[in-house]
C-alpha positions, 0 to 999 in steps of 0.5 A: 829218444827217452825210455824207461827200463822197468827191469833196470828200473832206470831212464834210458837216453838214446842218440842216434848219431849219423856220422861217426863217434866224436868225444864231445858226444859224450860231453852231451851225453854227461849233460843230459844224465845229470839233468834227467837225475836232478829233473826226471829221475824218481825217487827209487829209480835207478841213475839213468843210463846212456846209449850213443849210437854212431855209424862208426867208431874208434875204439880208442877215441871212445875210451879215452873220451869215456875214460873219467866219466863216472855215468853209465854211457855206452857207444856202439855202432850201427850198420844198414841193413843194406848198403847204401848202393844195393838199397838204391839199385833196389828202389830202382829196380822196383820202381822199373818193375812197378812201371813195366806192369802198369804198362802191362795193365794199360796193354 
């Protein structure tokens, strides 16, 4: 994803990763800047900046991955609001409720 930050004035690439934190994330990452700076970037815009967003991460794989980076590139996790067995006992448990009152109505 690719937003703008008025207040920071600069290009924000976000990527959404649904396994955990690999380093060559960040080699990605590193390549997308630099096209967004040489293709993308304004003139009185600010270097654009990088989020990558994991299920998991190891502090230290993130440190030494980032460590002679010289763009702003973060890494944070995310977590489900629900985990993924109370989000499918939930789908399940509405689905037998909406059938029990539709039988109900047909009654």
């Amino acid at each position: 994803m690719l937003f703008f930050h008025r207040g920071l004035r600069a290009l924000v690439a976000i990527e959404l990763k649904i396994g955990s934190f690999k380093a060559e994330y960040v080699g990605k990452m590193n390549l997308y800047l630099s096209l967004l700076n040489r293709l993308e970037k304004g003139e009185h815009e600010n270097p654009s900046i990088g989020i990558i967003l994991c299920a998991d991460k190891d502090h230290l794989d993130v440190e030494i991955a980032l460590q002679d980076i010289n763009k702003p590139i973060g890494v944070a996790e995310y977590q489900l609001l629900l985990p993924k067995e109370a989000l499918q006992n939930l789908v399940v448990n509405e689905i037998k409720a909406s059938e029990q009152e539709n039988e109900q109505e047909q009654r």
